[in-house]
CHARMM internal coordinates of N, CA and C (Angstrom, degrees):
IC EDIT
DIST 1 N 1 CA 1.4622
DIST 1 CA 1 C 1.5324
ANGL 1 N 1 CA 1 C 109.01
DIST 1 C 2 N 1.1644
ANGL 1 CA 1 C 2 N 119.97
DIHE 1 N 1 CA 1 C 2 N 91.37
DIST 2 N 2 CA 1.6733
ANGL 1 C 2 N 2 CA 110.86
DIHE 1 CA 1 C 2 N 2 CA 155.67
DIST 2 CA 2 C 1.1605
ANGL 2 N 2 CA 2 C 110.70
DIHE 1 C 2 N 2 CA 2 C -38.08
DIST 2 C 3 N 1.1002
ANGL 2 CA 2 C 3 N 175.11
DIHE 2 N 2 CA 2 C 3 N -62.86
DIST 3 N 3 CA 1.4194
ANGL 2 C 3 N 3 CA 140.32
DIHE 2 CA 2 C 3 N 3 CA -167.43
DIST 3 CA 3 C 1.6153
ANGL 3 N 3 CA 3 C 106.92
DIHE 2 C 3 N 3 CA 3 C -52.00
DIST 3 C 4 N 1.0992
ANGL 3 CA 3 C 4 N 129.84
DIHE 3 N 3 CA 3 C 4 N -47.36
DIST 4 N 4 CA 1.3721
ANGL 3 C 4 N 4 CA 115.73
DIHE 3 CA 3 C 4 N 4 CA -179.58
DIST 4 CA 4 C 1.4048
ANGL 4 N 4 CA 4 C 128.64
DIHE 3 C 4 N 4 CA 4 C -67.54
DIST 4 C 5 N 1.1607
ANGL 4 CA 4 C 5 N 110.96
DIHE 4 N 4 CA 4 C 5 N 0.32
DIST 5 N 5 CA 1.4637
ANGL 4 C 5 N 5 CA 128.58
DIHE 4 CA 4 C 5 N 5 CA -172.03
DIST 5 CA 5 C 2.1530
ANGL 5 N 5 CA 5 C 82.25
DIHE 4 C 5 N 5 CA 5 C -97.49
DIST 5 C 6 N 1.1011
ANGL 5 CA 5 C 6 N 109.12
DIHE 5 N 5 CA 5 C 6 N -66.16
DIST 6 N 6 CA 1.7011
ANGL 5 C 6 N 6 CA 103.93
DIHE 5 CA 5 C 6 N 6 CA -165.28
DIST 6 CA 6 C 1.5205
ANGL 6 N 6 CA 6 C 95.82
DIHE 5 C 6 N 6 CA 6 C -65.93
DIST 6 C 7 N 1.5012
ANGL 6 CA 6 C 7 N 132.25
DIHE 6 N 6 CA 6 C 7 N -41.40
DIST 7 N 7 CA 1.3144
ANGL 6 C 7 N 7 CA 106.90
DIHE 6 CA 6 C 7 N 7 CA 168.20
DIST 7 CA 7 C 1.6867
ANGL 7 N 7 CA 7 C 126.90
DIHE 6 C 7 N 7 CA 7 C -56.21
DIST 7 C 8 N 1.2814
ANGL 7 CA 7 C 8 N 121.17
DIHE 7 N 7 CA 7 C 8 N -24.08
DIST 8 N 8 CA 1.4439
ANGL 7 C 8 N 8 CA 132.85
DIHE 7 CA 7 C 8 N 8 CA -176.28
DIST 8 CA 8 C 1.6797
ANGL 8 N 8 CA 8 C 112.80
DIHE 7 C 8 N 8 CA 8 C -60.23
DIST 8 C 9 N 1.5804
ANGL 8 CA 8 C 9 N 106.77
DIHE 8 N 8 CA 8 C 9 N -55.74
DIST 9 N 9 CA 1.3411
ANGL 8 C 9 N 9 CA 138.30
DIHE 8 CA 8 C 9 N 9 CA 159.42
DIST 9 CA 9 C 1.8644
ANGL 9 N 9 CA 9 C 101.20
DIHE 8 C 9 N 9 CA 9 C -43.01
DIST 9 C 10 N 0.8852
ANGL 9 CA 9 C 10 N 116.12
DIHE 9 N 9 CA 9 C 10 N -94.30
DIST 10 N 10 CA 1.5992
ANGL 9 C 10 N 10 CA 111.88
DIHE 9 CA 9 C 10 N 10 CA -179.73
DIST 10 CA 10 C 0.9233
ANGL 10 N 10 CA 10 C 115.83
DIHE 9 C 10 N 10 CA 10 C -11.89
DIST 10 C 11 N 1.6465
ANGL 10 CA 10 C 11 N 111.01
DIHE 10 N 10 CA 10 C 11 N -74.48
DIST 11 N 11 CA 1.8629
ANGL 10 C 11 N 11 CA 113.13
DIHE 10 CA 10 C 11 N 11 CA 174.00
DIST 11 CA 11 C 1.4394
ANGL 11 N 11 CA 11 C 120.21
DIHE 10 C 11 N 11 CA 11 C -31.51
DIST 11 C 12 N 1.6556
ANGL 11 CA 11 C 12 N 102.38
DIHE 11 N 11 CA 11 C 12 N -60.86
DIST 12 N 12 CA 1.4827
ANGL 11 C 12 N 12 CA 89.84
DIHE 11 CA 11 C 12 N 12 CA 176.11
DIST 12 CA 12 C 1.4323
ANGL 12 N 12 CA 12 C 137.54
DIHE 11 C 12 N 12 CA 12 C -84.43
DIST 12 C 13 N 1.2719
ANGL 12 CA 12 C 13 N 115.81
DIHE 12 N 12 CA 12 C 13 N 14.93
DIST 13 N 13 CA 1.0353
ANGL 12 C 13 N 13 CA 112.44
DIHE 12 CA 12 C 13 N 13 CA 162.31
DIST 13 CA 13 C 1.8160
ANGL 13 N 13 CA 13 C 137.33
DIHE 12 C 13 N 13 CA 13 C -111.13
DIST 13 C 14 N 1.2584
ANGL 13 CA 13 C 14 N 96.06
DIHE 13 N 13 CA 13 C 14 N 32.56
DIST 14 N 14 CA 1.6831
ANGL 13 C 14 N 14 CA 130.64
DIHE 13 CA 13 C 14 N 14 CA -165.04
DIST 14 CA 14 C 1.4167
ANGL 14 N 14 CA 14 C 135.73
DIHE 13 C 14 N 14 CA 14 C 71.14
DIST 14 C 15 N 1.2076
ANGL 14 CA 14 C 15 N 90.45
DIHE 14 N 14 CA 14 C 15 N 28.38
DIST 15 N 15 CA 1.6468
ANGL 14 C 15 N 15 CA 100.64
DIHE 14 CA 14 C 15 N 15 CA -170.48
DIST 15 CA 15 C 1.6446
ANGL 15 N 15 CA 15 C 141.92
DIHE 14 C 15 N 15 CA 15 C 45.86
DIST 15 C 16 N 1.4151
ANGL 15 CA 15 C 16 N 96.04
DIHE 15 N 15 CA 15 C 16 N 27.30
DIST 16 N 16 CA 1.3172
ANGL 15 C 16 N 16 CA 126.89
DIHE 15 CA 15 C 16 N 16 CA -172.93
DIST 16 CA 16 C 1.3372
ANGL 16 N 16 CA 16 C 112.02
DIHE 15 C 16 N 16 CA 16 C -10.43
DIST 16 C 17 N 1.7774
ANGL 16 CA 16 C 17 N 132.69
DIHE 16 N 16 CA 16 C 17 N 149.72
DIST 17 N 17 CA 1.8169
ANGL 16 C 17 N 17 CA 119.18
DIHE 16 CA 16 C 17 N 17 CA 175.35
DIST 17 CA 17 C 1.4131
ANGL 17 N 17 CA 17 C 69.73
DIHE 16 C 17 N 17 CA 17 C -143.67
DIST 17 C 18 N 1.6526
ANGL 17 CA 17 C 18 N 99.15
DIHE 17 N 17 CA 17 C 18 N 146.36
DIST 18 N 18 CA 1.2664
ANGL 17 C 18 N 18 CA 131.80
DIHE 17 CA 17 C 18 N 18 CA 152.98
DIST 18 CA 18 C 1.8224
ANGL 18 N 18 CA 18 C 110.61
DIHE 17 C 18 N 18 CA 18 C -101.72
DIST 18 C 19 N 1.5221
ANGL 18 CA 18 C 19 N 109.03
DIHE 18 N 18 CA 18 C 19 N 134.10
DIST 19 N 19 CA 1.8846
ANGL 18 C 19 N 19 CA 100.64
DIHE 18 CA 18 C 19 N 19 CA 178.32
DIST 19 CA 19 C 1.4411
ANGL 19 N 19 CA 19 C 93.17
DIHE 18 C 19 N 19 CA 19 C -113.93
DIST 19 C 20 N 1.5234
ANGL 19 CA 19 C 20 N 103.54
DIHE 19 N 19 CA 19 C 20 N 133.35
DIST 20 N 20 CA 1.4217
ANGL 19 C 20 N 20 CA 124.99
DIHE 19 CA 19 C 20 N 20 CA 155.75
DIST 20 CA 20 C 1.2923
ANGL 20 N 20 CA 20 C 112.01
DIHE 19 C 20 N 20 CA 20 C -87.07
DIST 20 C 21 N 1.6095
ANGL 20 CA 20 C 21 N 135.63
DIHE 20 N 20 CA 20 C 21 N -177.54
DIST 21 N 21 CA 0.5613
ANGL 20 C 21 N 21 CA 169.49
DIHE 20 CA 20 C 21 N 21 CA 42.15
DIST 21 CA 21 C 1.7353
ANGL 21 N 21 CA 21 C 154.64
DIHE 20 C 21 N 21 CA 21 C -16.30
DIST 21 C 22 N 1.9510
ANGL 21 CA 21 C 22 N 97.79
DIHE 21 N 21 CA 21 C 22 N 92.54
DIST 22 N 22 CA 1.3068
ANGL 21 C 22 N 22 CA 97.94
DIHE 21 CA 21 C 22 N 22 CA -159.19
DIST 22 CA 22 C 1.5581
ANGL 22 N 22 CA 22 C 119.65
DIHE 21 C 22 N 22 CA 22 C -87.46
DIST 22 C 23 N 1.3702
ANGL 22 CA 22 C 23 N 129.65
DIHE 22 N 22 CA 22 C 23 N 137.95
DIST 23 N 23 CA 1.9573
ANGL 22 C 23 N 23 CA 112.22
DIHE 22 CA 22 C 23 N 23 CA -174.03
DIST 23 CA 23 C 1.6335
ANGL 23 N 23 CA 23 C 95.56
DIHE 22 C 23 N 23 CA 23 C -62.58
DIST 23 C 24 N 1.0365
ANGL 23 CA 23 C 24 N 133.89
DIHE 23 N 23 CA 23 C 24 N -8.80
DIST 24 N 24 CA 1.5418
ANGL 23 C 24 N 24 CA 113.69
DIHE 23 CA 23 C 24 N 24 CA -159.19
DIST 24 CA 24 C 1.7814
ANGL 24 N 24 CA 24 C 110.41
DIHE 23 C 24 N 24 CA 24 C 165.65
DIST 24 C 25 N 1.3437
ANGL 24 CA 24 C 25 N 96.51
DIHE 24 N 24 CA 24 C 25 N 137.64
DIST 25 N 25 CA 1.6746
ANGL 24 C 25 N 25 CA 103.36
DIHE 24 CA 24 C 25 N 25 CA -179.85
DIST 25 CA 25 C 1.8028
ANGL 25 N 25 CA 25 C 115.64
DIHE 24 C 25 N 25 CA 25 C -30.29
DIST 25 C 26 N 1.4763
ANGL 25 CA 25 C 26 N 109.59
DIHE 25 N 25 CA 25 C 26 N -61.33
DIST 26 N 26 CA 1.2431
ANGL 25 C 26 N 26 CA 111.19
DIHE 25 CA 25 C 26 N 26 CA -177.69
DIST 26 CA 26 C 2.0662
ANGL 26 N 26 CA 26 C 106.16
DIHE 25 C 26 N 26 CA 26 C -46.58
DIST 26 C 27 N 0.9673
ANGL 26 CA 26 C 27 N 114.42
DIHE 26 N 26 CA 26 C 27 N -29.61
DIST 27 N 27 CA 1.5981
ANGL 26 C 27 N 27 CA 122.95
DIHE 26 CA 26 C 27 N 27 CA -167.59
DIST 27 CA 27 C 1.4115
ANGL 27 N 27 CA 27 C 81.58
DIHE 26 C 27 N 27 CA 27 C -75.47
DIST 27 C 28 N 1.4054
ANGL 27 CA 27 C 28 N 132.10
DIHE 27 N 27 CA 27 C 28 N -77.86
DIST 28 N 28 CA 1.3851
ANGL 27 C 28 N 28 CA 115.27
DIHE 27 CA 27 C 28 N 28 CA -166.51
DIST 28 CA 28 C 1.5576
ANGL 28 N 28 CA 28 C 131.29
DIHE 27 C 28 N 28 CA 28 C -59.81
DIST 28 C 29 N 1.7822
ANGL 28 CA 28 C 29 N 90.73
DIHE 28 N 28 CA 28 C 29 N -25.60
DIST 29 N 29 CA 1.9194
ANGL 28 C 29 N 29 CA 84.02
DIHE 28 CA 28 C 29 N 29 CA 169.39
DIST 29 CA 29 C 1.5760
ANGL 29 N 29 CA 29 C 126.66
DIHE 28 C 29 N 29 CA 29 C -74.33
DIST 29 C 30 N 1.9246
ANGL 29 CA 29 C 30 N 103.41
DIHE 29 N 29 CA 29 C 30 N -8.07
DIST 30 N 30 CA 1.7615
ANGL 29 C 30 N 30 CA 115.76
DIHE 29 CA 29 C 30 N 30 CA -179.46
DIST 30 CA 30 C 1.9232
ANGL 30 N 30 CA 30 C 89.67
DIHE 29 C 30 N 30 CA 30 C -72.15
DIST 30 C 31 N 1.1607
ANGL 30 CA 30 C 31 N 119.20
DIHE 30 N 30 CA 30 C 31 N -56.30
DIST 31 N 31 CA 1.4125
ANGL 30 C 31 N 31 CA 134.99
DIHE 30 CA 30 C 31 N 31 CA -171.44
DIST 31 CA 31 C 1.8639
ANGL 31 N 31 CA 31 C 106.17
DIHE 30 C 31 N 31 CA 31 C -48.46
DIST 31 C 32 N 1.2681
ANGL 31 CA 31 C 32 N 113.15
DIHE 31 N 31 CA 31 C 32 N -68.27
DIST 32 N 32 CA 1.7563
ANGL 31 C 32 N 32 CA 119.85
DIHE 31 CA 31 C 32 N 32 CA 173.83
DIST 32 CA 32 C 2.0568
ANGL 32 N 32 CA 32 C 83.74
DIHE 31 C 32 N 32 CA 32 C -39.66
DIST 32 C 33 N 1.5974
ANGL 32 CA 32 C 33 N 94.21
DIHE 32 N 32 CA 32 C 33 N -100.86
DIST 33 N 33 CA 1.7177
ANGL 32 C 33 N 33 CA 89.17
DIHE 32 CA 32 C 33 N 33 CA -166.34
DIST 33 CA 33 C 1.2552
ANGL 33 N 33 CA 33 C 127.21
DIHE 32 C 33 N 33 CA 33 C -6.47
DIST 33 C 34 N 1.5269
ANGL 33 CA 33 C 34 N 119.33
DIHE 33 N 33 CA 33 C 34 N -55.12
DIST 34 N 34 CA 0.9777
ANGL 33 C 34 N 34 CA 118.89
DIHE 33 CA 33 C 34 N 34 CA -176.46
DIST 34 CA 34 C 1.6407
ANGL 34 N 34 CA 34 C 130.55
DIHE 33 C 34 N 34 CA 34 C -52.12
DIST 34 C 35 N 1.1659
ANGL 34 CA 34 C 35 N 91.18
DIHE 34 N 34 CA 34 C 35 N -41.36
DIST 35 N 35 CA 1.9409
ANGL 34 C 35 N 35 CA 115.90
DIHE 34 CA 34 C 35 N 35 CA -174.91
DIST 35 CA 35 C 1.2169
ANGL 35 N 35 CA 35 C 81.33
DIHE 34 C 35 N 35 CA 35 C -77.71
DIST 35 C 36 N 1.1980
ANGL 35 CA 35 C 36 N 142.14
DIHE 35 N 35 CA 35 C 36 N -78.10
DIST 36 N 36 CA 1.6714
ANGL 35 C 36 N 36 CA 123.90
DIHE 35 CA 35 C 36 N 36 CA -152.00
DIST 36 CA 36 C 1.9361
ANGL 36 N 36 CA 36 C 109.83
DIHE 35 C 36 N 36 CA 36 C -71.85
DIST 36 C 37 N 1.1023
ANGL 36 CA 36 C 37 N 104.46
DIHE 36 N 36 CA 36 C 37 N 2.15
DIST 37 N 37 CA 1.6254
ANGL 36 C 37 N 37 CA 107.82
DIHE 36 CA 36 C 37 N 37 CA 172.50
DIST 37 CA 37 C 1.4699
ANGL 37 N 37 CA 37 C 108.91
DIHE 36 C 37 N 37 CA 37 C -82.93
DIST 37 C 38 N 1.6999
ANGL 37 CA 37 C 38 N 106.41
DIHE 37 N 37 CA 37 C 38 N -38.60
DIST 38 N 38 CA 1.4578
ANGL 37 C 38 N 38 CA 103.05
DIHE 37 CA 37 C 38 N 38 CA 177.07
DIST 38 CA 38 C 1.9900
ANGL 38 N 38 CA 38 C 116.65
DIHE 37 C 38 N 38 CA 38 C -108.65
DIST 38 C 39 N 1.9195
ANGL 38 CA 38 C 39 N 99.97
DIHE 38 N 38 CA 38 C 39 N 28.32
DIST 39 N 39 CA 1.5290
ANGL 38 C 39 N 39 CA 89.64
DIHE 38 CA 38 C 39 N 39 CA 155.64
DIST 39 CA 39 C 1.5894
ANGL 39 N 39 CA 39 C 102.02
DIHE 38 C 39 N 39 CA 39 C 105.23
DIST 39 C 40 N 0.8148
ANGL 39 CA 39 C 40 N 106.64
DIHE 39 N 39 CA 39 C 40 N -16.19
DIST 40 N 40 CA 2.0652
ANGL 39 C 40 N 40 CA 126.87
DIHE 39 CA 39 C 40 N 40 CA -175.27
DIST 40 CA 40 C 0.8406
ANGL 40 N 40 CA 40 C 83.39
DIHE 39 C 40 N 40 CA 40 C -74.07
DIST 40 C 41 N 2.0469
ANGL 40 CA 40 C 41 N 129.28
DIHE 40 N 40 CA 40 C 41 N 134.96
DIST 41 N 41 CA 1.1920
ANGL 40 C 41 N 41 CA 141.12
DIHE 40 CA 40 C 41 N 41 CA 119.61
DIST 41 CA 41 C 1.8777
ANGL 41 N 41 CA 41 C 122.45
DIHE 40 C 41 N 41 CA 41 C -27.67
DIST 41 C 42 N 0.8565
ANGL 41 CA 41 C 42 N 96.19
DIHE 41 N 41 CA 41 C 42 N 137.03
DIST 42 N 42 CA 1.8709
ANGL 41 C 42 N 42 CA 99.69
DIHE 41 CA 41 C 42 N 42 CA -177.27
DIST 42 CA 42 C 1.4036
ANGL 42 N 42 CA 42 C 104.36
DIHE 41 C 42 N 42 CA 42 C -140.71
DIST 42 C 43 N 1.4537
ANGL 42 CA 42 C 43 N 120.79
DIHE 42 N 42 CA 42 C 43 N 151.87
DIST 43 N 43 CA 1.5833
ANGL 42 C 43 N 43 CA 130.53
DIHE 42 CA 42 C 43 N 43 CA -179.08
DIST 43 CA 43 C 1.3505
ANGL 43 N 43 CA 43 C 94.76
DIHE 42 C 43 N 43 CA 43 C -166.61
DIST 43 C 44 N 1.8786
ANGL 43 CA 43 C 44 N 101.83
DIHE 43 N 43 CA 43 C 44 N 127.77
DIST 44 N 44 CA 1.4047
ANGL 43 C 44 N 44 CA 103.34
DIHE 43 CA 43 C 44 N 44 CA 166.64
DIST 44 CA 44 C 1.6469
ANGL 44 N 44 CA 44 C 98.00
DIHE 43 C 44 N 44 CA 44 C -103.35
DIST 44 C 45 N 1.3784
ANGL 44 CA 44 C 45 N 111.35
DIHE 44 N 44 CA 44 C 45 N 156.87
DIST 45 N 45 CA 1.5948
ANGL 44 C 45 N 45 CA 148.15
DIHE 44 CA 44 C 45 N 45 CA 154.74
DIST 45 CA 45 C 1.2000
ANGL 45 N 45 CA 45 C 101.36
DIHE 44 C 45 N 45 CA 45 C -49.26
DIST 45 C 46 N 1.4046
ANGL 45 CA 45 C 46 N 161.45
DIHE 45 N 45 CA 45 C 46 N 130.39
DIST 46 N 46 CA 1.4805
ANGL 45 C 46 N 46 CA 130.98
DIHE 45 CA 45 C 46 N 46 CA 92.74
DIST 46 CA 46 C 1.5206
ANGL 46 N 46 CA 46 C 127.30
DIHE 45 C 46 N 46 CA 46 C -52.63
DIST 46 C 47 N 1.2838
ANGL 46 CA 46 C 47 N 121.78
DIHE 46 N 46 CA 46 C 47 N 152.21
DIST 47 N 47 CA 1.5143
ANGL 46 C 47 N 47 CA 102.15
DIHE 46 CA 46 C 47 N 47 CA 173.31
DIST 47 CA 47 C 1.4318
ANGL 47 N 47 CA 47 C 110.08
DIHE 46 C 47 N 47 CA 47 C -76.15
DIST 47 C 48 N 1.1899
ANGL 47 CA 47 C 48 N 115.98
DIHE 47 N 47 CA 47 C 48 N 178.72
DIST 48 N 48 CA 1.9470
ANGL 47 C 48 N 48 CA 130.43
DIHE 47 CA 47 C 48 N 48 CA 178.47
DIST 48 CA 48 C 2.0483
ANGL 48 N 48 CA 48 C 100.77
DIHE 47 C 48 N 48 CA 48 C -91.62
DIST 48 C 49 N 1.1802
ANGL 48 CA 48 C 49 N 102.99
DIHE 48 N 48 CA 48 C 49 N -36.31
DIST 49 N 49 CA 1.4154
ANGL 48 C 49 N 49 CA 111.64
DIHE 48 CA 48 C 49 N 49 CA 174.01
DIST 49 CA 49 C 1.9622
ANGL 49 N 49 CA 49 C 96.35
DIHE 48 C 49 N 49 CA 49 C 72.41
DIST 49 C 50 N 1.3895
ANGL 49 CA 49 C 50 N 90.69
DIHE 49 N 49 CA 49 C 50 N 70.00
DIST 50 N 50 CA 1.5858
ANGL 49 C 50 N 50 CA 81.95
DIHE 49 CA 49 C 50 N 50 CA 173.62
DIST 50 CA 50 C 1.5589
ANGL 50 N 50 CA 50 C 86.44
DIHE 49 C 50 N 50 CA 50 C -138.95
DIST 50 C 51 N 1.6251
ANGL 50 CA 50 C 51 N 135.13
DIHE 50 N 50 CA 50 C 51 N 12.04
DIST 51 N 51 CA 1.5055
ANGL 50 C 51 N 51 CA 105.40
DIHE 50 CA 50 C 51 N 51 CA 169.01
DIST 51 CA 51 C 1.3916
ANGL 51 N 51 CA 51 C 70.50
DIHE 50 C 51 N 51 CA 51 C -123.79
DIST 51 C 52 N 1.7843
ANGL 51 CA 51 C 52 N 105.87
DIHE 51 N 51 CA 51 C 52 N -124.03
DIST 52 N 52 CA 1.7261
ANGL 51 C 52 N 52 CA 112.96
DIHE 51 CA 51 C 52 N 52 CA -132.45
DIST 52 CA 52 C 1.6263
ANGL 52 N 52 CA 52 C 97.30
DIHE 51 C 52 N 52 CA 52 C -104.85
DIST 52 C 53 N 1.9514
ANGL 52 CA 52 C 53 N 114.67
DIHE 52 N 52 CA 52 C 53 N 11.62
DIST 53 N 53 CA 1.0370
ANGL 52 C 53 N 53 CA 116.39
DIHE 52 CA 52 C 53 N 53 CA -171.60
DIST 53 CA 53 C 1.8180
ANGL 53 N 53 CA 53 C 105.37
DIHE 52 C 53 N 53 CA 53 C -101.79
DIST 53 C 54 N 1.1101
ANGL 53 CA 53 C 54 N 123.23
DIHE 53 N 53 CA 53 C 54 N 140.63
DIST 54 N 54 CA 1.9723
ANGL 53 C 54 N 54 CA 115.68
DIHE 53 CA 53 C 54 N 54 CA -176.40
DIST 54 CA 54 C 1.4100
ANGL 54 N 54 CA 54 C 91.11
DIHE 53 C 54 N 54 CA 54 C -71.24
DIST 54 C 55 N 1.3297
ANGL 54 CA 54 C 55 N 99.10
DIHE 54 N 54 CA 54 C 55 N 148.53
DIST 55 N 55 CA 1.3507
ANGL 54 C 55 N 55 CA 104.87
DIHE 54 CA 54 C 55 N 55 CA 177.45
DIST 55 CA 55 C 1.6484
ANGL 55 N 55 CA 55 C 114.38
DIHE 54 C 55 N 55 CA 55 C -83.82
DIST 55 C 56 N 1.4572
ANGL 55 CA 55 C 56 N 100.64
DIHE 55 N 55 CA 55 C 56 N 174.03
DIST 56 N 56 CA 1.4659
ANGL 55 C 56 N 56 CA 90.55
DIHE 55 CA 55 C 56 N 56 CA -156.65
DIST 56 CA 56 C 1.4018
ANGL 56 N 56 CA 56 C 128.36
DIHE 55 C 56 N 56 CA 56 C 92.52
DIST 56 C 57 N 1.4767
ANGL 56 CA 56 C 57 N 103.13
DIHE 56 N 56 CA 56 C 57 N -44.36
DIST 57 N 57 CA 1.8855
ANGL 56 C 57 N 57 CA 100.77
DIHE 56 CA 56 C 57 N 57 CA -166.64
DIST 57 CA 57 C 1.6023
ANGL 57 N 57 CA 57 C 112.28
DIHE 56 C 57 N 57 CA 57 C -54.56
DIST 57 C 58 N 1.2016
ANGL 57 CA 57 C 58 N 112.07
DIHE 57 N 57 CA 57 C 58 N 155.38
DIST 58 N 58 CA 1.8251
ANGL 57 C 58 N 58 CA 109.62
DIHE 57 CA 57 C 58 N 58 CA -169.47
DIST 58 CA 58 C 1.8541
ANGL 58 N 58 CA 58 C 78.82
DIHE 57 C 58 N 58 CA 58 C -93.74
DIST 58 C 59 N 1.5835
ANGL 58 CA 58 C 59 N 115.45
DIHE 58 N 58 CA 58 C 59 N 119.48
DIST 59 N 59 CA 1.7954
ANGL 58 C 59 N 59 CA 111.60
DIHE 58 CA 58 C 59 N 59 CA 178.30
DIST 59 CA 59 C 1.6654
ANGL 59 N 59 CA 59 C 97.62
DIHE 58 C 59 N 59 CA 59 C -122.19
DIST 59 C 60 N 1.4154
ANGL 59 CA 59 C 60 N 120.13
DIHE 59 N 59 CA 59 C 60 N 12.89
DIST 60 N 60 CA 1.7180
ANGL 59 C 60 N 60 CA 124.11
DIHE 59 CA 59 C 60 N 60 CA -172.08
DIST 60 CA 60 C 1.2436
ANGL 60 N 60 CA 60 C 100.70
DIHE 59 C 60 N 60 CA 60 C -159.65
DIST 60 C 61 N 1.6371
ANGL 60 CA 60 C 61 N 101.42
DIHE 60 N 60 CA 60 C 61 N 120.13
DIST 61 N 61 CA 1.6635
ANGL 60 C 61 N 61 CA 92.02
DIHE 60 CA 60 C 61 N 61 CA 143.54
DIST 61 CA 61 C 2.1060
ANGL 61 N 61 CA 61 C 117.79
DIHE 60 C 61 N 61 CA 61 C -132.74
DIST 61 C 62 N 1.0859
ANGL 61 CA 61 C 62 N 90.79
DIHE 61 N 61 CA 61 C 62 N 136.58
DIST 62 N 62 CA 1.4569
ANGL 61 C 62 N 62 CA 93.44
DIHE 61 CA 61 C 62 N 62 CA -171.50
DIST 62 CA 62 C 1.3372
ANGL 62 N 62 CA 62 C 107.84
DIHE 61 C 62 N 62 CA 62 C -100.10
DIST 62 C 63 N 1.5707
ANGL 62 CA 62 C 63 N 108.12
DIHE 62 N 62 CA 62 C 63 N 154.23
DIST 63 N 63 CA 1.4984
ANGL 62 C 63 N 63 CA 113.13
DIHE 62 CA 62 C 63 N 63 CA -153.39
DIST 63 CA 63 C 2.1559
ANGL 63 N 63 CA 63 C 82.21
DIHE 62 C 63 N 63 CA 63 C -150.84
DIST 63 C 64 N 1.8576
ANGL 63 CA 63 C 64 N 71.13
DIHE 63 N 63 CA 63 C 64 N 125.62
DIST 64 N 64 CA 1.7648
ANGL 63 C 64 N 64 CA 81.35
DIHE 63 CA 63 C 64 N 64 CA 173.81
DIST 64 CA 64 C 1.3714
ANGL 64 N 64 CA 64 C 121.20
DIHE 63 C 64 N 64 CA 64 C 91.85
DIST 64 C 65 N 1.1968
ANGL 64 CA 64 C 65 N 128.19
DIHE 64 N 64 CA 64 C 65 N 145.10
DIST 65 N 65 CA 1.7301
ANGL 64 C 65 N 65 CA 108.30
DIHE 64 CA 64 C 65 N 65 CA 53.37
DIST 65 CA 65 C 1.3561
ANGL 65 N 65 CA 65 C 110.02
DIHE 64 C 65 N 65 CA 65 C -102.05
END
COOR INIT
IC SEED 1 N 1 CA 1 C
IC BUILD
């Protein structure tokens, strides 16, 4: 399975993160769609809402590997 071969690769190479910065929910839900249109794993965050963020809010979404 190539995917397990590019997941294998990842691991060893430190699992690198790039941080964006999105203007706004709708910007990150164009971004998710997109990645899962072309095959990319995607996962949004909600927050836990235990500091100054409401909980619930979607504040991450991770894309990949």
């Amino acid at each position: 399975c190539s995917n397990r071969v590019l997941l294998r690769q990842w691991e060893q190479f430190g699992q690198a993160k790039i941080v964006l910065t999105c203007k706004n929910q709708q910007e990150m839900n164009r971004i998710k769609e997109t990645a899962e249109h072309r095959g990319i794993p995607t996962f949004i965050v909600a927050d836990a809402g235990r500091t100054q963020v409401v909980a619930g809010s979607k504040t991450v979404l991770a894309v990949g590997p």
